[in-house]
C-alpha positions as CSV (number, residue, x, y, z in Angstrom):
1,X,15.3,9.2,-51.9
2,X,16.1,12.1,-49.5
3,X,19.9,13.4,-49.8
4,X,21.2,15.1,-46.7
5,X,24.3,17.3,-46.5
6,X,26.1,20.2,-44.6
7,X,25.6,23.2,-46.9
8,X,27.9,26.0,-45.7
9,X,26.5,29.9,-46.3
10,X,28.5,32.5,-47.1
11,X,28.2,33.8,-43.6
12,X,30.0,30.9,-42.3
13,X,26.9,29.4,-40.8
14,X,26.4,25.7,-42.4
15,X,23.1,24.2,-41.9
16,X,22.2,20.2,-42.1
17,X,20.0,20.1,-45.3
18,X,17.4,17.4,-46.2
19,X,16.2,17.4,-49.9
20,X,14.7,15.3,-52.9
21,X,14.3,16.1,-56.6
22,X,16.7,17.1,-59.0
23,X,18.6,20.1,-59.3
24,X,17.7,22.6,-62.1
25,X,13.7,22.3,-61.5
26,X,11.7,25.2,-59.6
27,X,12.3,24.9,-55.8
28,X,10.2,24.2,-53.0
29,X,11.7,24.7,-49.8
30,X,10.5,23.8,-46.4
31,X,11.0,25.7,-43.0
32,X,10.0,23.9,-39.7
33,X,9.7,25.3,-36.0
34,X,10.4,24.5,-32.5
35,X,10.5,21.5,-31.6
36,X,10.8,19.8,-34.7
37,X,13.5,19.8,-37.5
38,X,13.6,19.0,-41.2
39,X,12.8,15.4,-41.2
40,X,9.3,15.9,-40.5
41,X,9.1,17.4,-44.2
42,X,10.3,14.1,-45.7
43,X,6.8,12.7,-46.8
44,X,6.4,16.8,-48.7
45,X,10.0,16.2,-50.0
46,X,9.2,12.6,-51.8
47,X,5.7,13.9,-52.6
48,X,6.1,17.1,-54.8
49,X,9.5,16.2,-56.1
50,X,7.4,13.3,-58.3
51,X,7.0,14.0,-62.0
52,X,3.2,13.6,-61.3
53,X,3.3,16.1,-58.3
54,X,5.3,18.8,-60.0
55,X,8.8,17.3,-60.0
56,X,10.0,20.0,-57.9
57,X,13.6,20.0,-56.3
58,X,12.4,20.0,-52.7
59,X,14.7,21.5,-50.0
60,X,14.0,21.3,-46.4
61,X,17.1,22.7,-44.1
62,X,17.6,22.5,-40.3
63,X,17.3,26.2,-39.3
64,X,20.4,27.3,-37.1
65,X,20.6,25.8,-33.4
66,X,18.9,22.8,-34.6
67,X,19.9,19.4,-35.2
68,X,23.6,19.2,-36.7
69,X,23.0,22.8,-38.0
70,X,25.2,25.7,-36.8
71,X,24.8,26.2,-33.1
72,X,25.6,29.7,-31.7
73,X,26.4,29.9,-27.8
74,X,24.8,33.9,-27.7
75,X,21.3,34.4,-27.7
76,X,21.6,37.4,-30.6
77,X,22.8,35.1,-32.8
78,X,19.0,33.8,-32.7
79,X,17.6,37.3,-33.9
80,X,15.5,37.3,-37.0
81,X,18.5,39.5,-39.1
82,X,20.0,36.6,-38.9
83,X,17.7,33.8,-39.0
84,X,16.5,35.9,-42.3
85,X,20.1,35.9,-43.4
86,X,20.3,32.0,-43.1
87,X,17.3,31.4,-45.4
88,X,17.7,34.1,-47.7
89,X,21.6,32.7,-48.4
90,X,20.2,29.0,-48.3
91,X,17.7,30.3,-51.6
92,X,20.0,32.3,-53.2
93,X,22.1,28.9,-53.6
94,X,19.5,26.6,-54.4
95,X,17.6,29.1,-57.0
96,X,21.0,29.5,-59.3
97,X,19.7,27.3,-61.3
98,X,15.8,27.7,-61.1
99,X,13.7,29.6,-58.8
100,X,12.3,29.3,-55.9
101,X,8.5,28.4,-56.6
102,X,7.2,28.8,-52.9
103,X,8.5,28.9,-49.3
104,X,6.5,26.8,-47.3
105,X,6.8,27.2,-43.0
106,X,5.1,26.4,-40.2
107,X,5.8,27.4,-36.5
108,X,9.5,29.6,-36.4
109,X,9.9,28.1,-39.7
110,X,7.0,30.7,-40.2
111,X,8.3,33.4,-38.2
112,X,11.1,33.3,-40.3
113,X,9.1,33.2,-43.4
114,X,7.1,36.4,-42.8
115,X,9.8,38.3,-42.2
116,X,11.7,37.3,-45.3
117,X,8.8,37.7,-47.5
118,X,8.4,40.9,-46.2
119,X,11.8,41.9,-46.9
120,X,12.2,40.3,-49.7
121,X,9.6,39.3,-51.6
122,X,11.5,39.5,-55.0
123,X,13.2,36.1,-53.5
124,X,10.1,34.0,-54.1
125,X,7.0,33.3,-56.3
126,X,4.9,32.3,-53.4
127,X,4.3,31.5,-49.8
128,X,2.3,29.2,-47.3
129,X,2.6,29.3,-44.0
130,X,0.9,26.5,-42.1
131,X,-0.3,27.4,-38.3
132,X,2.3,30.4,-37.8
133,X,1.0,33.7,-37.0
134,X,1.5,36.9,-38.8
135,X,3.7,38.8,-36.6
136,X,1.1,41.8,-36.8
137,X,-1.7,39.9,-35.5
138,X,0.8,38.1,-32.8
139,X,1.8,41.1,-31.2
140,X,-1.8,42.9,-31.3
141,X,-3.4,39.4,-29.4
142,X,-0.4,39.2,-27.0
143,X,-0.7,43.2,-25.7
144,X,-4.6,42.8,-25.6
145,X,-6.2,39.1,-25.7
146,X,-6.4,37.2,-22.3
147,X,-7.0,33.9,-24.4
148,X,-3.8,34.1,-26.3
149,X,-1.8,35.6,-23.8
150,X,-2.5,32.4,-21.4
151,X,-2.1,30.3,-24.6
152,X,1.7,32.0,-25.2
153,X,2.4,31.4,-21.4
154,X,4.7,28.6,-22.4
155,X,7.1,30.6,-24.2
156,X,8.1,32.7,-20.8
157,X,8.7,29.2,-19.3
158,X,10.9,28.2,-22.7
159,X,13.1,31.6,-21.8
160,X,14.1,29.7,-18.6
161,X,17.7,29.0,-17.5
162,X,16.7,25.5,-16.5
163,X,14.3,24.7,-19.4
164,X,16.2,22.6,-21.5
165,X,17.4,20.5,-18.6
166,X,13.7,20.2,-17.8
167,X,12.9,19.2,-21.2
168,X,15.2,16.5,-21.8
169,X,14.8,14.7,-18.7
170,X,13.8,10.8,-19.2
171,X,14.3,10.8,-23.0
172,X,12.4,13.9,-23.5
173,X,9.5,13.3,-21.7
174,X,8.3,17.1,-20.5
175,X,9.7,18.2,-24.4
176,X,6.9,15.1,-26.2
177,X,4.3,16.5,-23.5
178,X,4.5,19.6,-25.2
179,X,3.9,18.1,-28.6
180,X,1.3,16.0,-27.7
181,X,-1.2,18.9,-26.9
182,X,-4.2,19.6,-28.7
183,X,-6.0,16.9,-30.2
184,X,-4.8,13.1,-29.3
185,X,-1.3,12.3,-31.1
186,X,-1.9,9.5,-32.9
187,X,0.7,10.0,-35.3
188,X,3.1,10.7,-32.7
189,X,4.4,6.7,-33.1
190,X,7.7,5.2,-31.4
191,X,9.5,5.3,-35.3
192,X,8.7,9.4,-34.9
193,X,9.4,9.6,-31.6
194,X,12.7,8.1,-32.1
195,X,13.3,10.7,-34.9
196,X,12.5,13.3,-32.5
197,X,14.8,11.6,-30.1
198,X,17.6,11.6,-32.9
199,X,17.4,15.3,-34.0
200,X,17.2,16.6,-29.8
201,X,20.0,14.9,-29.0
202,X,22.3,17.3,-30.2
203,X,20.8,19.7,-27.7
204,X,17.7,22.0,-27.9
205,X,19.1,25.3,-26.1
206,X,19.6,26.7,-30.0
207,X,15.6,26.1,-30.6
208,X,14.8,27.8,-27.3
209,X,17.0,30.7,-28.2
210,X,14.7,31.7,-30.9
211,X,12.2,32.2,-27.5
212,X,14.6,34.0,-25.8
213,X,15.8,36.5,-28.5
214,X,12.2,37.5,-29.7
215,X,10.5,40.7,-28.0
216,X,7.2,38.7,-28.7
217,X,6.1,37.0,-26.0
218,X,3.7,37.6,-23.3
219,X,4.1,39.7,-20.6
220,X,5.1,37.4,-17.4
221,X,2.1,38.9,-15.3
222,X,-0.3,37.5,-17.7
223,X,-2.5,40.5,-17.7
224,X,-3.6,42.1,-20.9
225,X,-2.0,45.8,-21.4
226,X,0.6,45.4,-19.2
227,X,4.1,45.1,-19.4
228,X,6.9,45.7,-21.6
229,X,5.2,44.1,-24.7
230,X,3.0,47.1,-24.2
231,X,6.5,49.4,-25.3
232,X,6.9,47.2,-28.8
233,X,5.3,49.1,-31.9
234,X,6.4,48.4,-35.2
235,X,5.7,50.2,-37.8
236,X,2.9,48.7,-40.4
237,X,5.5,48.3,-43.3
238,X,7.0,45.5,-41.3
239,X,3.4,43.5,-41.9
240,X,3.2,44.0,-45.3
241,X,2.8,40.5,-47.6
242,X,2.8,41.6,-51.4
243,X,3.8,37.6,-52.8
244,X,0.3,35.6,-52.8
245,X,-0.1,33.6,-49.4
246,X,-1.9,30.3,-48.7
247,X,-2.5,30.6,-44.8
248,X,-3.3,26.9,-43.9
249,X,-4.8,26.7,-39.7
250,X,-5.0,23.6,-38.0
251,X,-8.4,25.0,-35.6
252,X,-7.2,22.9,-32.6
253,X,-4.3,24.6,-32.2
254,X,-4.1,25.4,-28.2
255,X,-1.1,27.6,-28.7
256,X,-2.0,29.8,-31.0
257,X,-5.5,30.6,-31.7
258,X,-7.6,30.9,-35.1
259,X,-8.5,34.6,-33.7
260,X,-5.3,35.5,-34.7
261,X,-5.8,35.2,-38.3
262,X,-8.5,38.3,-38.0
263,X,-7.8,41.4,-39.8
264,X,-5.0,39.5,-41.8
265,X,-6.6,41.3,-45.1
266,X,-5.1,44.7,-43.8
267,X,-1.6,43.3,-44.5
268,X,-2.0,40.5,-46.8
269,X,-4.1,41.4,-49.7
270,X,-3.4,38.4,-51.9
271,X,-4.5,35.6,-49.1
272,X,-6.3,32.4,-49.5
273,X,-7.0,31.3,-45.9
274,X,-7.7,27.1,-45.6
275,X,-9.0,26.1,-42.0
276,X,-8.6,22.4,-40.9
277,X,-11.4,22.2,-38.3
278,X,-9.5,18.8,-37.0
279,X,-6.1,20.0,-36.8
280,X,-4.0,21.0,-34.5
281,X,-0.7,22.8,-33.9
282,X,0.7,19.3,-35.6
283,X,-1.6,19.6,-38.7
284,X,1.4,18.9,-40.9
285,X,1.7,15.3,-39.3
286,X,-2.0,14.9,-38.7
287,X,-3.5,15.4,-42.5
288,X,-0.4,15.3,-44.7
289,X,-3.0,14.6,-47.8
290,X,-5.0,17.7,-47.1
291,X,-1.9,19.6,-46.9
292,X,-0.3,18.4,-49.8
293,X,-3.4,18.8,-51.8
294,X,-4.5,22.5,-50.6
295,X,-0.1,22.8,-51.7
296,X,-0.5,21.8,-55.2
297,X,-3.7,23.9,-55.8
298,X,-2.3,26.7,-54.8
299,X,0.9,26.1,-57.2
């Protein structure tokens, strides 16, 4: 059974959590990106919080500006301080009694991951991130690779005044074009669609403001060395991953490319790196055995 509930952090931010498995046993939690939200972690949340499966307490919050979660008006309030802040509050409550075994996160989720694993790593045993780039990598491919620069275009067009309108139109229909690129959706079904429905109808401005406060994206020109992406350099401590990482890729994905998992050994030197030459972006909903399986090897 999955419980839901508003947890409120000490910042004052509350976020709507999803979970399943009984307190006191190592934690699992689950971060997912834009456009999704925590119910598409469910079938991970009944899954590993089995006896059989680990009997994990599984915890899978909405991060802030999505679904019934905390929605800030300002577009700094989308930062990664303080989307780090969120998840790093969010563990320190639900490790009181037992740890947290692994952060898993795919898209944002991901972003948000890296960077808190990077900061601190001291939080978690392990971490997997599932077709999210490293933000080293990221921002090398968007200052110099054509293919992922035109890939990233979208995320200009997300930083739009008039891009959430445009996405909700007719039920959504511009927003489910989005997810449905890549490999056919078949698992897109009206039952998920309807759950997609559910969790944008309480407004998707808060997921595009994690476009729109992030200096990575693509110059607007489109044109590799160009632009003020060209100004960004951080320094390589930033990069650094010290927990071990499972790196799961979907190959298909057409929004962010498998080259950007080269030269991930400079910054990760504890990586196991699982391609799924059939996936896409959507891997997660695509080949949920495959990713629950390559999970529970790595734990």
């Amino acid at each position: 059974m999955i419980e839901t509930w508003q947890q409120q952090l000490p910042s004052g931010i509350h976020l709507s959590c999803r979970a399943a498995g009984k307190k006191g046993q190592p934690v699992l939690m689950f971060l997912h990106g834009f456009p999704e939200a925590a119910f598409v972690w469910d079938d991970m949340l009944l899954h590993f919080s089995k006896p059989e499966n680990g009997g994990y307490r599984c915890v899978a919050p909405n991060l802030r500006g999505f679904e019934k979660s905390s929605q800030p008006t300002e577009v700094s309030a989308y930062r990664a301080k303080f989307l780090v802040q969120d998840i790093t509050e969010l563990i320190q409550i639900e490790s009181q009694e037992a740890p947290l075994k692994a952060l898993v996160a795919h898209d944002w989720g991901g972003g948000v991951a890296w960077n808190l694993a990077n900061q601190q790593p001291q939080l978690m045993d392990k971490l997997i991130i599932i077709n999210s780039p490293h933000p080293g990598t990221f921002l090398r491919d968007l200052k110099s690779n054509p293919a992922q620069i035109a890939a990233s275009a979208y995320m200009n067009y997300f930083c739009e005044p008039h891009a959430a309108q445009e996405l909700s139109a007719n039920q959504f229909e511009v927003l489910f074009g989005f997810v449905g690129k890549g490999l056919p959706p078949t698992w897109l079904t009206e039952d998920v669609k309807e759950k997609y429905r559910q969790a944008w109808s309480t407004g998707i401005q808060g997921g595009l403001n994690y476009y729109r406060a992030s200096p990575l994206k693509p110059d607007p020109s489109g044109i590799p060395h160009t632009g003020d992406i060209q100004k960004l350099d951080l320094p390589d401590e930033m990069f650094r991953i010290t927990v071990p990482t499972l790196l799961i890729w979907g190959m298909q994905d057409v929004a962010l490319l498998p080259s950007l998992n080269e030269g991930l050994d400079a910054f990760i030197p504890n990586l196991k790196y699982v391609r799924i030459e059939n996936g896409s972006h959507w891997v997660v909903h695509e080949h949920p055995p495959i990713i629950q399986r390559e999970i529970a090897q790595f734990l």
